[in-house]
NUFIPA-582664 format. One record per atom (N, C-alpha, C): x, y, z; residue in one letter. Coordinates in pm, whole numbers, padded with zeros to 5 digits, always signed. Each point is the difference from the previous one (the first is absolute). Layout:
XYZa
...
END
This chain:
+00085-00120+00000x
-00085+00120+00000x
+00088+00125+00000x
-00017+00086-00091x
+00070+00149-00013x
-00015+00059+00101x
+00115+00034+00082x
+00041+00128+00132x
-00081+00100-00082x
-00009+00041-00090x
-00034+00128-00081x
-00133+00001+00052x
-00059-00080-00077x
-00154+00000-00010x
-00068-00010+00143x
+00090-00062+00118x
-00019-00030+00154x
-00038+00174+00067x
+00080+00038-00049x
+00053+00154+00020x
-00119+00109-00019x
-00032-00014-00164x
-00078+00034-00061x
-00140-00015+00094x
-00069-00114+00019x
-00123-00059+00090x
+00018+00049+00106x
+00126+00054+00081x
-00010+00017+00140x
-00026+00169-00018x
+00091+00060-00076x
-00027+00146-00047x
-00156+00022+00000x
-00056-00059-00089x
-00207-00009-00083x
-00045-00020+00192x
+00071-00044+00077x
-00078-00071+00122x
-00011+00143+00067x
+00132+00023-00011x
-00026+00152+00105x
-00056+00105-00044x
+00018+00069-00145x
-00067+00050-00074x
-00200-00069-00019x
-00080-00083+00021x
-00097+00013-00038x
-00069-00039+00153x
+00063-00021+00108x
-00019-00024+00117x
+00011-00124+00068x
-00066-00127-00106x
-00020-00159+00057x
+00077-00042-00086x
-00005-00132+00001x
+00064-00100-00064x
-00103-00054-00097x
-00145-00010+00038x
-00096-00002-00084x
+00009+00104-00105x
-00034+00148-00001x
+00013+00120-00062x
+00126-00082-00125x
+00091+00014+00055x
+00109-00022-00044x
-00020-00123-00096x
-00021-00122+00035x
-00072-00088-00106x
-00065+00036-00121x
-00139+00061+00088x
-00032+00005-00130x
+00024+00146-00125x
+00101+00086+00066x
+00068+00108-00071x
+00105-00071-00135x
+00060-00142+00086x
+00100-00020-00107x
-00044-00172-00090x
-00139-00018+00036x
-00078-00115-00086x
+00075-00121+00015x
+00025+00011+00166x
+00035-00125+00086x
-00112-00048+00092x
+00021-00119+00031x
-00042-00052+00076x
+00000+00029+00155x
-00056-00040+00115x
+00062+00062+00122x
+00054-00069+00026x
-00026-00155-00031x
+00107-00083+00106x
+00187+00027-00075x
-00020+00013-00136x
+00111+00022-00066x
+00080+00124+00060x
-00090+00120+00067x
+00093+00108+00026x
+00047-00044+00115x
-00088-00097+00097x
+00045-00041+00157x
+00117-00055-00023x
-00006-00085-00117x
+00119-00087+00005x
+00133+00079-00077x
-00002+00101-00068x
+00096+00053+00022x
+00089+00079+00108x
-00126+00056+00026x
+00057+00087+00163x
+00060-00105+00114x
-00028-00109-00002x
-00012-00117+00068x
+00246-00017-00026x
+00003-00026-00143x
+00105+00027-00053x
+00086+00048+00027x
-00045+00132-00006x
+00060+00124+00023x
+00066+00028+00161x
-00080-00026+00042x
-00013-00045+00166x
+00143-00059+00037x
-00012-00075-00062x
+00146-00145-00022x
+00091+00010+00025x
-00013+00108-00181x
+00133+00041-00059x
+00028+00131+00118x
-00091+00083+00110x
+00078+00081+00015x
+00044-00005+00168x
-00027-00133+00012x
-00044-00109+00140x
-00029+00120+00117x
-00128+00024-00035x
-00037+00078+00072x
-00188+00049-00001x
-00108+00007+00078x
-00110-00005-00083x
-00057+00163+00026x
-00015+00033-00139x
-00036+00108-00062x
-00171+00066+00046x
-00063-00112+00034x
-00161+00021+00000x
-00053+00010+00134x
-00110+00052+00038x
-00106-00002+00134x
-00074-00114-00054x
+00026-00124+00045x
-00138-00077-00011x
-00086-00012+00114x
-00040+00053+00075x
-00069+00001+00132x
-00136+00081-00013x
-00041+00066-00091x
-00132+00060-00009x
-00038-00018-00106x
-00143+00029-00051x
-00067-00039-00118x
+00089-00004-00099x
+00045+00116-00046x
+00106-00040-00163x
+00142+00033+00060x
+00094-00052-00106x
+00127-00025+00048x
+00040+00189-00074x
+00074+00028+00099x
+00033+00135-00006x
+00192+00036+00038x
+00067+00016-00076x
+00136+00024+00033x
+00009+00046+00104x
+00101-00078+00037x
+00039+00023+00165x
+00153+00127+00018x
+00073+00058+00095x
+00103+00077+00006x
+00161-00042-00109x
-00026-00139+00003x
+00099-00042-00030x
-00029-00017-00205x
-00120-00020-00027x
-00009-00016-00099x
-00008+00179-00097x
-00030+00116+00094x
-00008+00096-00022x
+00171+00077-00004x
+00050-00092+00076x
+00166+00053+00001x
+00047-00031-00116x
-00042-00094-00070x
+00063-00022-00158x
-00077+00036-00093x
-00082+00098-00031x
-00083+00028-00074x
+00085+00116-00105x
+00082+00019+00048x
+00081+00145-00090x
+00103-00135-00034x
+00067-00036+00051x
+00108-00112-00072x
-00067-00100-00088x
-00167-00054-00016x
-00047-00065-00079x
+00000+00114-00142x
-00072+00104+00040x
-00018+00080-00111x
+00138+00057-00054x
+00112+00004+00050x
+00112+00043-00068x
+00063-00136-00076x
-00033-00116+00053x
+00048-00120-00116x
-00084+00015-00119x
-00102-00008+00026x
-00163-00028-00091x
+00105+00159-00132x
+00013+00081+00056x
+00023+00116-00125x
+00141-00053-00073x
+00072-00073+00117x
+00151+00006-00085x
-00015-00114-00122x
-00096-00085+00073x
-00010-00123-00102x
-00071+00073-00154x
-00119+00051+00022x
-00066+00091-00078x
+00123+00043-00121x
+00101+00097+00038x
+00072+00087-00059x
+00096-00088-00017x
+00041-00105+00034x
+00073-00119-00070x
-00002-00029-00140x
-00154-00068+00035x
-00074-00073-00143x
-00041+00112-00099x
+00019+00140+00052x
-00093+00049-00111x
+00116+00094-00078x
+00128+00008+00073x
+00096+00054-00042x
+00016+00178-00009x
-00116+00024+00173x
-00036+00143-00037x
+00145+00092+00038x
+00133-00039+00031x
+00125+00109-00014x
+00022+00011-00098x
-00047-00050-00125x
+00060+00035-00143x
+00093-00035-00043x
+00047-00070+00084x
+00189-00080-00029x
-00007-00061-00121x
-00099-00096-00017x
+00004-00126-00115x
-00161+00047-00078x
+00028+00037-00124x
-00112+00010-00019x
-00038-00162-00103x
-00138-00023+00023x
-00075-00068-00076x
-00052+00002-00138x
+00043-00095-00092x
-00046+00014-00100x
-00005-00131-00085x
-00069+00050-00109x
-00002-00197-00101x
-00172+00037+00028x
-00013-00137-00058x
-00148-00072+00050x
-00011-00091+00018x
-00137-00022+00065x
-00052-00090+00091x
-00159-00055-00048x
-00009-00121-00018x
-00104-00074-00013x
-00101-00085+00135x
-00093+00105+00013x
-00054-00066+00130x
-00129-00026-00048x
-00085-00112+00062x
-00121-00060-00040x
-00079-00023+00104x
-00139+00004-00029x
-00054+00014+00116x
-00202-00039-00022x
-00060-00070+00040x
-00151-00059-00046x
-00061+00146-00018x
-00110-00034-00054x
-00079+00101-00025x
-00032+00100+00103x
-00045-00096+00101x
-00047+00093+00168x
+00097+00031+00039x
+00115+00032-00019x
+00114+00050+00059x
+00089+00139-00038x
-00059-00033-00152x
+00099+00042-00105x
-00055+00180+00033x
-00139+00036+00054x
+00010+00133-00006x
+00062+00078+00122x
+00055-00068+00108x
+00120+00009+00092x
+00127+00006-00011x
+00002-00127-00076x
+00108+00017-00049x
+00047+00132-00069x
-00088+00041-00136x
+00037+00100-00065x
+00004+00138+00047x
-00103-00013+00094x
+00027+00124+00070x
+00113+00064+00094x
+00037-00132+00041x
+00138+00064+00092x
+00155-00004-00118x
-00035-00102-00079x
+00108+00019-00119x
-00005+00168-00067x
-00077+00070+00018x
-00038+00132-00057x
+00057+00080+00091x
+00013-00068+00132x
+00061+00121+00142x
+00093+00011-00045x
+00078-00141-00018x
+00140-00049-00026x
+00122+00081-00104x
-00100+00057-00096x
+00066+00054-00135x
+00008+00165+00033x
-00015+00020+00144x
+00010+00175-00006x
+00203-00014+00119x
+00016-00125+00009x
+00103-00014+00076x
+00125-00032-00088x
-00065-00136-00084x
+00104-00084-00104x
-00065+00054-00105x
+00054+00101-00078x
-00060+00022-00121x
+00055-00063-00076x
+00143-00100+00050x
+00052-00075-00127x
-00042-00140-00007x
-00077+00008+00118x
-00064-00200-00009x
-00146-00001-00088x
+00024-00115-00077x
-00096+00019-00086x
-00032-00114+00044x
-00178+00016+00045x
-00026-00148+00063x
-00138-00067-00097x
+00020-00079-00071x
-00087-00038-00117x
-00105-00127+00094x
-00147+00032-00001x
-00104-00079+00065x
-00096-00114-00078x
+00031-00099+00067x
-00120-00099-00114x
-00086-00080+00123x
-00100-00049-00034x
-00128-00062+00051x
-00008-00123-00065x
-00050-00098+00138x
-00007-00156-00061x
-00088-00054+00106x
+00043-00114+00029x
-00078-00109+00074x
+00155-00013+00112x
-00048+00001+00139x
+00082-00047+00080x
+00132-00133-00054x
-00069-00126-00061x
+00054-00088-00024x
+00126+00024-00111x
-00054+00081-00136x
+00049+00026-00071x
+00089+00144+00007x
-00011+00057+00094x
+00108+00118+00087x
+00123-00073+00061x
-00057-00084+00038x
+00108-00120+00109x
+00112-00058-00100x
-00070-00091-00104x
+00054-00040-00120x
+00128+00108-00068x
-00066+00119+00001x
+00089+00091-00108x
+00102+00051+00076x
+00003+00001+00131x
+00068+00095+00092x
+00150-00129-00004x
-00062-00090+00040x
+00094-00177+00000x
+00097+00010-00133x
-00066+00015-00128x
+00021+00015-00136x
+00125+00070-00055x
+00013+00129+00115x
+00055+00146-00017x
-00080+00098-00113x
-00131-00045-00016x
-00061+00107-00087x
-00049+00121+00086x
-00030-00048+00093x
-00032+00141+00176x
+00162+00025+00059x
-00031+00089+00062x
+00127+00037+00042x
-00078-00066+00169x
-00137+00063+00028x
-00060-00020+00096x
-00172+00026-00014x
-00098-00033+00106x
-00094-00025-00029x
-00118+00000+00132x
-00050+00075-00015x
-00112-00027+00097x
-00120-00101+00005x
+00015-00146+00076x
-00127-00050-00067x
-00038-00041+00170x
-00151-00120-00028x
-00088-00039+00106x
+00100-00124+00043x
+00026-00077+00116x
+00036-00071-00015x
+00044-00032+00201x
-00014-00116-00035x
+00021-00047+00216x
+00130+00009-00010x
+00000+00034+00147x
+00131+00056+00078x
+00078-00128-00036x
+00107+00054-00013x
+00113-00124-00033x
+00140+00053+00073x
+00050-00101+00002x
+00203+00053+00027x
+00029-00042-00165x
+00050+00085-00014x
+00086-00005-00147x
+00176+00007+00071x
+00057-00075-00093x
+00197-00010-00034x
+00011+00114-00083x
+00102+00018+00079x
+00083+00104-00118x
+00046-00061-00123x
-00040+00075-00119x
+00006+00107-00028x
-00147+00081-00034x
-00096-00134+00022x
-00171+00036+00049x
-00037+00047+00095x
-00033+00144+00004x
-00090-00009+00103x
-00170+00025+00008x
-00015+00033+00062x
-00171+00004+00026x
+00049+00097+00121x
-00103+00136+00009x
-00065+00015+00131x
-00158+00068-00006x
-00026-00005+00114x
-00129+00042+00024x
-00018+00120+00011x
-00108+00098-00098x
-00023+00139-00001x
-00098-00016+00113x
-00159-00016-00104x
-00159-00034+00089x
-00055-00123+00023x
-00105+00060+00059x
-00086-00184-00033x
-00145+00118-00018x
-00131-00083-00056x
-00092+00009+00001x
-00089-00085+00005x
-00146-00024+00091x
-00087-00077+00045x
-00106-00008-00102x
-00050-00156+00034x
-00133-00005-00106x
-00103+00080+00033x
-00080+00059-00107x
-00128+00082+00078x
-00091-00082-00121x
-00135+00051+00056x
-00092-00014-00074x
-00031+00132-00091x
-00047+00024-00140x
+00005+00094-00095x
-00145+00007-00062x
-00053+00110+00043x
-00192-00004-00045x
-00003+00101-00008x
-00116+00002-00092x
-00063+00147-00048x
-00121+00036+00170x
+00030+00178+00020x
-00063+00015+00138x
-00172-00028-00042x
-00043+00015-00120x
-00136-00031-00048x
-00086-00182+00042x
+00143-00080+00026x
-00066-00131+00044x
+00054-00021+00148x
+00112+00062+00064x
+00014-00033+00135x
-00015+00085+00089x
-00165-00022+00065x
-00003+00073+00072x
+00080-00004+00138x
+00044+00105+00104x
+00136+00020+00127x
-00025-00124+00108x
-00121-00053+00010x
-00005-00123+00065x
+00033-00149-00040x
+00018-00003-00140x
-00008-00135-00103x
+00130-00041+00049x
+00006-00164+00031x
+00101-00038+00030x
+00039-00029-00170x
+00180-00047+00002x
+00038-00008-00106x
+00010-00145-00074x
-00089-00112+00086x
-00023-00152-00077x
-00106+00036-00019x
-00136+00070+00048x
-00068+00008-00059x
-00086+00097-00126x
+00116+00066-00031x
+00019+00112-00099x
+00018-00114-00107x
+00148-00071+00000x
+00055-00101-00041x
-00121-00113-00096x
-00066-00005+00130x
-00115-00125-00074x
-00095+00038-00078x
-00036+00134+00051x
-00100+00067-00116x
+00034+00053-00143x
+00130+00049-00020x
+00045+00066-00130x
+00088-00075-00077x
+00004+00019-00101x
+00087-00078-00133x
+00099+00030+00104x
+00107-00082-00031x
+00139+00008+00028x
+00123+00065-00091x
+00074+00079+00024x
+00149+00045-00163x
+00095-00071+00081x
+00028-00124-00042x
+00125-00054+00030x
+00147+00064-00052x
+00085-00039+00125x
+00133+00041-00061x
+00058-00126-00083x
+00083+00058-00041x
+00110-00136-00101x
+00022-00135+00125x
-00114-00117-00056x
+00020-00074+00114x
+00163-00056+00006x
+00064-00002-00092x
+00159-00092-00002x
+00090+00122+00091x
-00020+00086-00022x
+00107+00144+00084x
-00049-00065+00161x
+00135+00044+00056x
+00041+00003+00123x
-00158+00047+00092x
-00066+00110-00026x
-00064+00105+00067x
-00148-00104-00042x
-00012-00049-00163x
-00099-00056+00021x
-00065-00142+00068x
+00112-00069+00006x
+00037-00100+00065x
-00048-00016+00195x
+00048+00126+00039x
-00066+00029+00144x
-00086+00091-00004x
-00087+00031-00072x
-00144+00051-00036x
-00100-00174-00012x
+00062-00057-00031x
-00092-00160-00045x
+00021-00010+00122x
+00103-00033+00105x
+00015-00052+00120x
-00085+00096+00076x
+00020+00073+00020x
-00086+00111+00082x
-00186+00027+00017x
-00024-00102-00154x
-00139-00012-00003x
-00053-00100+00015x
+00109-00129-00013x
-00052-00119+00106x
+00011-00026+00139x
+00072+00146+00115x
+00018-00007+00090x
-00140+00090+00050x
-00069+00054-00072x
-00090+00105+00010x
-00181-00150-00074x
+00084-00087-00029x
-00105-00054-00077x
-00115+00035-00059x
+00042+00050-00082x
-00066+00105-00079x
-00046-00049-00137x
-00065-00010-00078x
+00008-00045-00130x
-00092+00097-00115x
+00139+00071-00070x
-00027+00125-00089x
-00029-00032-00121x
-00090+00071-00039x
-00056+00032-00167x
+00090+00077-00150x
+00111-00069+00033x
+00134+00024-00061x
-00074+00085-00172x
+00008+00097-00020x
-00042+00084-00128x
+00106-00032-00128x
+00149+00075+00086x
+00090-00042-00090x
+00146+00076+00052x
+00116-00017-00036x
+00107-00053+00075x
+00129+00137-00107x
+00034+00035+00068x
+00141+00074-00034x
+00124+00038+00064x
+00120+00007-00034x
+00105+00043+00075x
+00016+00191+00020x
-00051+00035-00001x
-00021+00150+00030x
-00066+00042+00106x
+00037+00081+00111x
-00097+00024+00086x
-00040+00158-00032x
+00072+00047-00099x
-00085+00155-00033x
-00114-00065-00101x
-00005-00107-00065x
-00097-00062-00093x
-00149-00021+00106x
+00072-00080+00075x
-00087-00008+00106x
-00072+00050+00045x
+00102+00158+00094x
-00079+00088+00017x
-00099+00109-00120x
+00013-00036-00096x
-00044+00090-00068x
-00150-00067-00004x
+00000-00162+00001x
-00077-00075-00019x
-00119+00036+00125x
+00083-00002+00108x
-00144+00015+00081x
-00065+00137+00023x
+00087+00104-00065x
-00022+00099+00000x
-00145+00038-00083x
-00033-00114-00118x
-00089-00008-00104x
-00089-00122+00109x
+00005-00003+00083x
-00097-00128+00118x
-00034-00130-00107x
+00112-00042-00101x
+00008-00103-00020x
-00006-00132+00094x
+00074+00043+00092x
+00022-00101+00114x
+00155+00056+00103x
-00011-00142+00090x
+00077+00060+00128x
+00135-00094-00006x
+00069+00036+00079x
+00160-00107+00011x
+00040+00029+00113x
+00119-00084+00054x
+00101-00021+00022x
+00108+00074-00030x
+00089+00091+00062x
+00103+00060-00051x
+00128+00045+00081x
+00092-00008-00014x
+00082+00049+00099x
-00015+00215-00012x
-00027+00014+00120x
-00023+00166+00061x
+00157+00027-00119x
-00096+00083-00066x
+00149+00108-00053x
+00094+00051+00088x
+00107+00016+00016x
+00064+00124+00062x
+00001+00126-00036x
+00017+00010-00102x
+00007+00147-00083x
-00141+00037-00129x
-00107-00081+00048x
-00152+00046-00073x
-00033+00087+00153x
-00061+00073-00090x
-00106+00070+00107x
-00175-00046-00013x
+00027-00134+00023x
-00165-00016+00006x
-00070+00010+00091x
+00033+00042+00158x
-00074+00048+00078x
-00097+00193-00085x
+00058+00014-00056x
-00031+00139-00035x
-00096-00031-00139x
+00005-00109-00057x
-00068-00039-00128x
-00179-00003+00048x
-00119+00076-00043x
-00094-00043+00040x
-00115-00074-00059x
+00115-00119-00096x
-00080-00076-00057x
+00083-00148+00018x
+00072+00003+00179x
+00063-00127+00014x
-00022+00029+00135x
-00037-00133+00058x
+00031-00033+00147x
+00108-00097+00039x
+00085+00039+00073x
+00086-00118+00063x
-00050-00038+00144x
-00003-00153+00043x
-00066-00044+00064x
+00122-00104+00052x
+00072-00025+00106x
+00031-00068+00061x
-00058-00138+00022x
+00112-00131-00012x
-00141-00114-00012x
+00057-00040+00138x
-00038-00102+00059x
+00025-00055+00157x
+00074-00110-00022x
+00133-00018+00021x
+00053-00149-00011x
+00129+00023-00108x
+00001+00133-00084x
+00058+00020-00095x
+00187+00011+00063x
+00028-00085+00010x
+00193+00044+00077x
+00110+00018-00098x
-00019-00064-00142x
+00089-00007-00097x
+00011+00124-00043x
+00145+00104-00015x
+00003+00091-00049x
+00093-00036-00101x
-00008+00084-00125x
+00082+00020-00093x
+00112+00086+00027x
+00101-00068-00022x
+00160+00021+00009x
+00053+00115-00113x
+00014+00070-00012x
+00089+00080-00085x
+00144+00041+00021x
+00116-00063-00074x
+00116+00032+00024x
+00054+00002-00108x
+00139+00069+00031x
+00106+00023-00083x
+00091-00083-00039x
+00015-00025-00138x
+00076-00168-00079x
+00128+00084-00082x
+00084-00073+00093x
+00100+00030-00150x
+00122-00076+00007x
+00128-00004-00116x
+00148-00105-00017x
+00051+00098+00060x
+00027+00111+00039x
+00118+00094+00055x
+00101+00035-00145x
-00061-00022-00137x
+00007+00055-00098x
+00120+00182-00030x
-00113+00106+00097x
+00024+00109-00037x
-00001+00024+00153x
+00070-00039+00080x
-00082+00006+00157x
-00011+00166+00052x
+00159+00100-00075x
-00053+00150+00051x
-00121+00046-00090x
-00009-00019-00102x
-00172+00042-00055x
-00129-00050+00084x
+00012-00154-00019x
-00131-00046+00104x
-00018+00025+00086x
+00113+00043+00118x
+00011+00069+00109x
-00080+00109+00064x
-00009+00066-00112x
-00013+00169-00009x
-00167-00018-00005x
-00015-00101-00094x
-00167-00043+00003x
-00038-00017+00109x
+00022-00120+00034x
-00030-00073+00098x
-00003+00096+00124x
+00073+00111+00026x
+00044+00061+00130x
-00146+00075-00030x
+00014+00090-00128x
-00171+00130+00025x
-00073-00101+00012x
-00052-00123-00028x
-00159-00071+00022x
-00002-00003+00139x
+00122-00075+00045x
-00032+00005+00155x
-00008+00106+00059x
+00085+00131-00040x
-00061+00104+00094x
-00159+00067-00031x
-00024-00040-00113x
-00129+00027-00072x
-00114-00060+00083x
+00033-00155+00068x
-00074-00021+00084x
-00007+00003+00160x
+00089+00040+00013x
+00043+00035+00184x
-00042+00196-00007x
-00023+00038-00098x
-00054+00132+00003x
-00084+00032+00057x
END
């Protein structure tokens, strides 16, 4: 587990107040942030937290390192991003990234070019599997796709940006604020996801744990297809919660939490260590993009 990212979570902790807050600021889990702080703890053999009243609240000792966390957290920052100007960056870079990702991606690649005006970072869109494939290939330099936590060997690695949870996806015209979400489920056509993908695979599991049995309409790998779909009250799905849609604000979509739902979708960072100071530089704005 990255000291960095340990750092990072404990920073979001004191900054948003809890450890909960803090969760769900950086589209973690809670037990995942416990268990870093837990870590951290370890590594600094010493414990950082108040656990003695309702929420765990930094204690004197964890407040004494709060300027020495934040002065690593910047040096590392100005490491990777090469902000003394010593070495400048340049060439290009081939990064790839699924559809639901790719407008994150591009957006912080756009921050990126007011710093490195000489990195030219060229973007393509695929299928997780076939991102994985090309990156292996050397046709990616690197790649953002869906995919379970793994330990990767060098000169592979993998790490973890987000995760996102299954929700239920309905037009607000058929679910009314009391409707539970199996029985939304049983009444409306179903938009299946790509049953062979990773995501659709524990969407099938998830509806025989719910025993449920849906009126399957018809089936795609897109979840903006999707959403567009129920947007027209074609029917309802299964979907992993966007991170970066704003469909709470959409008022022709409801997201609905289902009961039992624990499988989240994994999103991390794939790459050979190819171009490693270019990918670097990536890799460093997403994560601060999401600890923001």
């Amino acid at each position: 587990m990255s000291e960095i990212r340990m750092l990072r979570t404990f920073l979001a902790i004191e900054k948003h107040g809890t450890m909960a807050a803090a969760a769900d600021r950086l589209a973690l889990t809670h037990a995942a942030v416990g268990a870093q702080m837990r870590t951290l703890e370890g590594i600094c053999q010493r414990q950082l937290f108040d656990r003695s009243g309702r929420s765990v609240q930094l204690n004197d000792a964890g407040r004494s390192i709060l300027e020495q966390a934040r002065a690593v957290v910047a040096a590392y920052d100005s490491l990777v991003r090469g902000v003394s100007g010593q070495h400048q960056i340049e060439g290009s870079v081939t990064i790839g990234a699924t559809v639901s990702s790719m407008g994150f991606l591009a957006a912080n690649v756009l921050k990126l070019k007011v710093q490195y005006p000489a990195l030219n970072v060229r973007l393509v869109h695929g299928s997780s599997p076939e991102l994985e494939r090309r990156v292996r290939a050397g046709e990616l330099d690197a790649a953002v796709i869906v995919s379970e936590p793994r330990t990767a060997t060098l000169p592979e690695t993998w790490e973890y940006l987000y995760d996102e949870p299954l929700v239920l996806l309905v037009n607000p015209s058929i679910a009314p604020a009391d409707a539970s979400a199996a029985s939304l489920l049983k009444r409306f056509p179903f938009i299946g996801f790509e049953a062979e993908s990773l995501t659709g695979r524990h969407v099938a599991s998830l509806l025989r744990r719910l025993r449920v049995d849906v009126s399957p309409v018809l089936e795609t790998n897109s979840i903006a297809a999707i959403a567009d779909l129920v947007r027209q009250n074609v029917g309802l799905s299964i979907v992993p919660r966007l991170r970066h849609a704003a469909w709470h604000d959409d008022p022709l979509l409801a997201v609905k939490p289902i009961p039992g739902a624990t499988w989240r979708r994994h999103i991390g960072w794939y790459e050979f260590g190819r171009q490693p100071r270019a990918t670097a530089i990536v890799k460093a704005q997403l994560l601060s993009a999401l600890a923001a």
